[in-house]
Residue frames relative to the residue before (quaternion, step in Angstrom):
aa qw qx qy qz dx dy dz
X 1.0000 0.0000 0.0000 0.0000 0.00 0.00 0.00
X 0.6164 -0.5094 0.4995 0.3333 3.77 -1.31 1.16
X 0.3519 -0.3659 0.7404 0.4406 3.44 -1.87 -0.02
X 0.2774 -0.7376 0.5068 0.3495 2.59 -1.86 0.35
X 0.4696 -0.7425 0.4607 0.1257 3.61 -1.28 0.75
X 0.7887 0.3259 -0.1294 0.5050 3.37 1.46 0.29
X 0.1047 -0.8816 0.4541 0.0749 3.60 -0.53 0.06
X 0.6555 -0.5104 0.2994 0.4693 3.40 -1.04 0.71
X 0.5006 0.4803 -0.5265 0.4914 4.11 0.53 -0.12
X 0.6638 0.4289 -0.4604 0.4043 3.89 0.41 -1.04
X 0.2498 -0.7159 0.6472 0.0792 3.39 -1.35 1.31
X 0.0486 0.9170 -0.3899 -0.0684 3.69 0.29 1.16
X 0.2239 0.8737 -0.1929 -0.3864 3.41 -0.80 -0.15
X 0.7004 -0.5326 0.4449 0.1669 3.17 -1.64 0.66
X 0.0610 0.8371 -0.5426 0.0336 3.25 -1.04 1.67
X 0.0667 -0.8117 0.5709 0.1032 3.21 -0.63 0.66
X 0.7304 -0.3893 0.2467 0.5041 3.96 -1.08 -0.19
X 0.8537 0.3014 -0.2467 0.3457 3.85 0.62 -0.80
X 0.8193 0.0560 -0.0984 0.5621 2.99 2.18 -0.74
X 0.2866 -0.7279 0.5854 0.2130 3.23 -0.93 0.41
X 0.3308 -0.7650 0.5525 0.0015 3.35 -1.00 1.76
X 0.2146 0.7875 -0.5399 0.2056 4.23 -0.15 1.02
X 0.7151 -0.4853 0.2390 0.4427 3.32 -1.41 0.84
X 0.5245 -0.6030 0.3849 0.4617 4.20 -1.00 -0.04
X 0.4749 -0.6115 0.6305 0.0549 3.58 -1.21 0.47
X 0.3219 -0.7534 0.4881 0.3009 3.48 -0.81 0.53
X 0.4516 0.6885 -0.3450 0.4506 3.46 1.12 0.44
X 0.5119 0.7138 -0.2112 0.4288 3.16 1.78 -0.80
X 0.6532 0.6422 -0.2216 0.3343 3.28 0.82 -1.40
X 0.6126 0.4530 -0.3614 0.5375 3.70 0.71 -0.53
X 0.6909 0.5375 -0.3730 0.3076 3.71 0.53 -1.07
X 0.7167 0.4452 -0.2565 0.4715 3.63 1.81 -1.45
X 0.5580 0.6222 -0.4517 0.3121 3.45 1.02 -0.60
X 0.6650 0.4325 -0.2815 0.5400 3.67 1.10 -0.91
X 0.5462 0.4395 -0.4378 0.5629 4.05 0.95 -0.46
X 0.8122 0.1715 -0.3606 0.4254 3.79 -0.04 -0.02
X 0.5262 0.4964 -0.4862 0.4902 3.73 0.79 0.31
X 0.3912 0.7258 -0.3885 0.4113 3.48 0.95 0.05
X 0.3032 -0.8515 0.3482 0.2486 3.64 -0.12 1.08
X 0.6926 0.5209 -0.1937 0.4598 3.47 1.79 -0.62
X 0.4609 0.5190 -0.4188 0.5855 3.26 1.85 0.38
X 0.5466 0.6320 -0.2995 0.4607 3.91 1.26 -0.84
X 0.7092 0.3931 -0.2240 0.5407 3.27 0.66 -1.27
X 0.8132 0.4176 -0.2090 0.3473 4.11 0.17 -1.42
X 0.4396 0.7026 -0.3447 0.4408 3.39 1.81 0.00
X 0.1554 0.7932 -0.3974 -0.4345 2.44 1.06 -2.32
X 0.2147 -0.8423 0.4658 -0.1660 2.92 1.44 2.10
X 0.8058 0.0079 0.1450 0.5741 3.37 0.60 -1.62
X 0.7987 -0.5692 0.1933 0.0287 3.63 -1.41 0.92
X 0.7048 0.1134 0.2159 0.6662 2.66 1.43 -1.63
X 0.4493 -0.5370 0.5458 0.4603 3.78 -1.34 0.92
X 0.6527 0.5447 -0.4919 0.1879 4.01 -0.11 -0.22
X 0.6865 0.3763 -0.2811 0.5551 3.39 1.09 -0.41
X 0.4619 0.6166 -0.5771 0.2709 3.96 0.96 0.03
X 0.8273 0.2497 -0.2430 0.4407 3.54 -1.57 0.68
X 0.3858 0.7729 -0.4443 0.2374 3.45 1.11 0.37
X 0.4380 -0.6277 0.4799 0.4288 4.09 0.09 0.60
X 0.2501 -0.6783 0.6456 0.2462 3.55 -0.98 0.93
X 0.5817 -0.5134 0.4829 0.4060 4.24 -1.20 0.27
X 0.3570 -0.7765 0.5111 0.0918 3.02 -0.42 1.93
X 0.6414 0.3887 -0.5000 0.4330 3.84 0.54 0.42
X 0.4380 0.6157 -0.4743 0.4518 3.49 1.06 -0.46
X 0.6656 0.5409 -0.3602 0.3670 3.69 0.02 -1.56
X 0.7351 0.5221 -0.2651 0.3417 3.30 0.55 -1.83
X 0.6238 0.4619 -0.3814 0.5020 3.69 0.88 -0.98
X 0.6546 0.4050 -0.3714 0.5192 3.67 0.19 -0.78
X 0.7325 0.4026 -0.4621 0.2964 3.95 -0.14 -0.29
X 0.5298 0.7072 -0.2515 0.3950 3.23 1.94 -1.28
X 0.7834 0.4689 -0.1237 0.3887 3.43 1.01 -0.85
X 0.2682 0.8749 -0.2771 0.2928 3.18 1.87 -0.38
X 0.7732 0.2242 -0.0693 0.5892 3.63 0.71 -1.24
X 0.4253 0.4502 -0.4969 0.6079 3.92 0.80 0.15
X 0.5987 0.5239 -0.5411 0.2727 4.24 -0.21 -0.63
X 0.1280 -0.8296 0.4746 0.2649 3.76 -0.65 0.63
X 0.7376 0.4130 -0.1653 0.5079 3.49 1.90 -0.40
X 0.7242 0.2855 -0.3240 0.5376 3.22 1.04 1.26
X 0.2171 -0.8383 0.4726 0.1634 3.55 -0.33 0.63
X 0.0287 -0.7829 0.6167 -0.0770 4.26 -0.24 1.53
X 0.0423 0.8035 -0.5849 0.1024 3.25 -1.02 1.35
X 0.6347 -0.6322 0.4224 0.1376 3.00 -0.90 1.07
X 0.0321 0.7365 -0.6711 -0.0783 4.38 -0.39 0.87
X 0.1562 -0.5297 0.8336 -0.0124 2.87 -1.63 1.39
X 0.6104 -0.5287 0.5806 0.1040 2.62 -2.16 1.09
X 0.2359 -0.7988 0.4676 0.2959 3.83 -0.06 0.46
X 0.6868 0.5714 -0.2906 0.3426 3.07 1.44 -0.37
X 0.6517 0.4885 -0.1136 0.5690 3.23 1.35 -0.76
X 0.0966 0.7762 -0.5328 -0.3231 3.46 1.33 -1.53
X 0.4753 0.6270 -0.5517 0.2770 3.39 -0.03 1.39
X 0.4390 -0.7321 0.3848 0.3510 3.85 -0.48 0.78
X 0.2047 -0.8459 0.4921 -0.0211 3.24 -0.52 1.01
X 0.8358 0.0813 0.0978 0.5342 3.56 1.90 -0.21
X 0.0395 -0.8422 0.4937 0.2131 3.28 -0.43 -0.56
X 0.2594 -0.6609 0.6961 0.1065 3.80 -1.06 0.24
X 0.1267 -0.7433 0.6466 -0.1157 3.29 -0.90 1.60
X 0.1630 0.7683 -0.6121 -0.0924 3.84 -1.25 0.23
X 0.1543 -0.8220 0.5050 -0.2135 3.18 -0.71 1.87
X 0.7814 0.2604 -0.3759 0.4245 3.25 -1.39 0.18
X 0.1134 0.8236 -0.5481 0.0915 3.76 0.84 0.50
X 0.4340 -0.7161 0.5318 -0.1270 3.19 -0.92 1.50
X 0.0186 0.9636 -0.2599 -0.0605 3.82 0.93 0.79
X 0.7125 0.4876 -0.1950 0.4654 2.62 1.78 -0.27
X 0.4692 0.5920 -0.2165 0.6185 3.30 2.23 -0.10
X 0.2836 -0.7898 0.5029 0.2071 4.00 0.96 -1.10
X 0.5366 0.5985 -0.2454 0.5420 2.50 1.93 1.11
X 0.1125 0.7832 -0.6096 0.0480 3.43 -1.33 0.64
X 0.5405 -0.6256 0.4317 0.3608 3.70 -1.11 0.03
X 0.2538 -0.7875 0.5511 0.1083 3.44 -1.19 0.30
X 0.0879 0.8288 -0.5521 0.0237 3.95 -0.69 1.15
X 0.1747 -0.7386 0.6493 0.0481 3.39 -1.20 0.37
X 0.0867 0.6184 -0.7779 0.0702 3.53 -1.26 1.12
X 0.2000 -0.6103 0.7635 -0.0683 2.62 -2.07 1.54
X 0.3055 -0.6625 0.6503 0.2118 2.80 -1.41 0.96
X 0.6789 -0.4622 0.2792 0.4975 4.01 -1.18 -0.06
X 0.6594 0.4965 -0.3771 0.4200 3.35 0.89 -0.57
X 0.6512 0.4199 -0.3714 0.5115 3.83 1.01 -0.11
X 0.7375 0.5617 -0.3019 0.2222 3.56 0.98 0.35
X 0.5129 0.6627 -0.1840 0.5137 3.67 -0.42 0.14
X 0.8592 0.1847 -0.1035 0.4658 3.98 0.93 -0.73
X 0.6560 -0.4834 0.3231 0.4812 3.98 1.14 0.36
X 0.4800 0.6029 -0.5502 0.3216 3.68 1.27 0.03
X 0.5507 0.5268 -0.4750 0.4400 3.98 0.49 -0.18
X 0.7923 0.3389 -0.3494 0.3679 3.32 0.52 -1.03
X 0.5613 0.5054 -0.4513 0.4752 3.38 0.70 -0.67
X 0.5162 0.6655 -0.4198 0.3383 3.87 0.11 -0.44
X 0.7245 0.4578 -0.1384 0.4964 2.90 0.58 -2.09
X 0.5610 0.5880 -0.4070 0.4171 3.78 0.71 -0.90
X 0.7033 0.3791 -0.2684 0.5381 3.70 0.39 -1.56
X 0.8428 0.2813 -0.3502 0.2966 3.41 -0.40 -0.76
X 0.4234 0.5551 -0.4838 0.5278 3.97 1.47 0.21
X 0.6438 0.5467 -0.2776 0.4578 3.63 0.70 -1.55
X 0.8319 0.2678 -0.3023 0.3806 3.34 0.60 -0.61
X 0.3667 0.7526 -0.3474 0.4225 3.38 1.40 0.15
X 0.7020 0.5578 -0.1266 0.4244 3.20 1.14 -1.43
X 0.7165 0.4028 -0.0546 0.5669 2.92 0.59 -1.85
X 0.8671 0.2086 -0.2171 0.3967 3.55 -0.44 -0.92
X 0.7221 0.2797 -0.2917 0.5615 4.08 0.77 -0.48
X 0.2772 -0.8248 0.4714 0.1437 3.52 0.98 -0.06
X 0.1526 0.7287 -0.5774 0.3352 3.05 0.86 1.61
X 0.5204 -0.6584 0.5270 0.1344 3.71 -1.47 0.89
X 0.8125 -0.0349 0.0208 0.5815 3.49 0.72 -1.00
X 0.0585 -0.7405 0.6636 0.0889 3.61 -1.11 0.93
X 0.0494 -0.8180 0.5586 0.1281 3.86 -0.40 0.93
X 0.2324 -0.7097 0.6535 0.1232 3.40 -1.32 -0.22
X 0.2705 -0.6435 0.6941 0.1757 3.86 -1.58 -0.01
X 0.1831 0.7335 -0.6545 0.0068 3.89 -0.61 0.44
X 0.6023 -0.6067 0.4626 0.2348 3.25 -1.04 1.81
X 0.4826 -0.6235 0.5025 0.3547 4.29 -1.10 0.72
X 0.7621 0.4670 -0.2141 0.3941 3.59 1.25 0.04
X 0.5509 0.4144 -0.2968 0.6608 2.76 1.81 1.09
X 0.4013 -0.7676 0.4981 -0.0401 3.33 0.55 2.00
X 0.7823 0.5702 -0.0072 0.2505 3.27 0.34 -2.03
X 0.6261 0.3435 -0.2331 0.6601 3.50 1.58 -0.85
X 0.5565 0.6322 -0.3844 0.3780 3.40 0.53 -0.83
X 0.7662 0.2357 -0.3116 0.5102 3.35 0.68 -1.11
X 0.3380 0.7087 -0.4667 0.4070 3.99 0.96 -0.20
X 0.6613 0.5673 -0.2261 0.4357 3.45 0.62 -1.93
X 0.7576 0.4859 -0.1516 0.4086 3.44 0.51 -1.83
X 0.5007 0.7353 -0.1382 0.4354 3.17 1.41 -0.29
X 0.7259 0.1591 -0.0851 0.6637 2.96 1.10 -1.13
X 0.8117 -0.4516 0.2083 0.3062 3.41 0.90 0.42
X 0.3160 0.6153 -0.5140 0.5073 3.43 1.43 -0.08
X 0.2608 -0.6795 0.6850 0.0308 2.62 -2.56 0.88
X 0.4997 -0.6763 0.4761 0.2575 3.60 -0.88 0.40
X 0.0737 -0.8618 0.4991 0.0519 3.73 -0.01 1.48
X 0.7906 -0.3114 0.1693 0.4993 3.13 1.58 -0.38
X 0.3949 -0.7425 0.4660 0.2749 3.70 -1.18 0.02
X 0.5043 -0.6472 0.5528 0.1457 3.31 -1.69 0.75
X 0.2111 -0.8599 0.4121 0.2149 3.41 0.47 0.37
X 0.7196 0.0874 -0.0844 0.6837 3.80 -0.62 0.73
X 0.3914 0.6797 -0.6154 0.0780 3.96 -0.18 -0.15
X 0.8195 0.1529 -0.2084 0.5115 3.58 0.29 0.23
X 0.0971 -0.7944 0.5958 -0.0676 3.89 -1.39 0.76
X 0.0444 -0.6861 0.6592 -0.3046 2.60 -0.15 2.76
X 0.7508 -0.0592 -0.0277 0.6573 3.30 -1.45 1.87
X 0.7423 -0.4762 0.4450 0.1558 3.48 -0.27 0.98
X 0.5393 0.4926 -0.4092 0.5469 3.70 1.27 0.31
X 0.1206 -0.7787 0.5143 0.3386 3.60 -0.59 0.40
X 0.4786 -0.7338 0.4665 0.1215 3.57 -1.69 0.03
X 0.2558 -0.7763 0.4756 0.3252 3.63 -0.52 0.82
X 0.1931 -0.7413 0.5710 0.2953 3.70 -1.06 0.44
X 0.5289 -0.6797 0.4922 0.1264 3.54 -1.12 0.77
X 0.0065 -0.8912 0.4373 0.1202 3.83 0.12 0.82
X 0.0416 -0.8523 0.5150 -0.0815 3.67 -0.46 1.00
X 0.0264 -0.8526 0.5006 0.1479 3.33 -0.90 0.75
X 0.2379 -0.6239 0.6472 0.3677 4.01 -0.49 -0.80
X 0.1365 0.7215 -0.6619 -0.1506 3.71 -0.80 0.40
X 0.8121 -0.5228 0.1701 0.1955 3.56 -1.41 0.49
X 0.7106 0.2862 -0.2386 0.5968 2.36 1.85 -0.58
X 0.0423 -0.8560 0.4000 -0.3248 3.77 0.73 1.60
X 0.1753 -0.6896 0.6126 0.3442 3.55 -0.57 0.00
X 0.2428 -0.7804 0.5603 0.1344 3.67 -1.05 1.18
């Protein structure tokens, strides 16, 4: 494993052929407000509980303070996916709870619809695992995908995550409960 040569304060960014991953912009903010008002980001998050509150507008000053602060964070590293085709942000990809003394942290990914459907999730995940490794020299990056999200799972598996195991019942949507799916990438993986 690399030293590492960077840190969660470094805001880096990260191109790849479909997307190009870079600190957030205040221009950004219109693209995520509608990627999390999105009712199938509500539900596959498992942001929110029930189909009655999916697509609910989230308090558009709230959002703004949280995006504003994004690149000031020194223990967690949020980046911004732009479509290369379009160059519009369509998402973001976020790694957090970082665990320094383990070389460890968590890994998430929201798409909005326009980031969905063409390998821009997977390619994401790739760079921002790849850069986990290599440049913060972290050992393990894990994750949790809900059993009702088919679609990331394989995305995940894609870029190389593994299946360590399941949470039973971990989440309760409409009163059905949900298994969550634990997965990790460690550094020393085949990519």
């Amino acid at each position: 494993m690399r030293a590492p040569t960077a840190t969660f304060a470094d805001k880096p960014t990260l191109a790849g052929e479909l997307v190009l991953l870079r600190p957030f912009e205040d221009g950004d903010l219109p693209a995520m407000a509608a990627a999390i008002a999105d009712p199938e980001v509500g539900r596959l998050t498992g942001s929110v509980h029930s189909t009655a509150v999916l697509g609910q507008p989230h308090d558009p000053e709230v959002l703004r303070r949280w995006y504003s602060t994004r690149n000031e964070q020194d223990d967690r590293l949020d980046l911004a996916v732009v479509d290369r085709r379009t160059g519009e942000c369509v998402g973001e990809v976020v790694l957090n709870e970082w665990e320094p003394e383990n070389l460890a942290c968590n890994f998430r990914i929201l798409l909005g619809p326009a980031g969905r459907g063409r390998g821009l999730g997977t390619e994401a995940t790739r760079l921002v695992v790849d850069h986990a490794h290599d440049a913060l020299g972290l050992h393990r990056v894990g994750l949790e995908v809900y059993a009702f999200n088919p679609r990331a799972r394989r995305a995940y598996e894609k870029a190389g995550f593994v299946v360590e195991g399941v949470r039973r019942d971990a989440l309760r949507f409409d009163g059905a409960f949900v298994d969550a799916v634990v997965m990790s990438r460690l550094s020393t993986d085949p990519r």
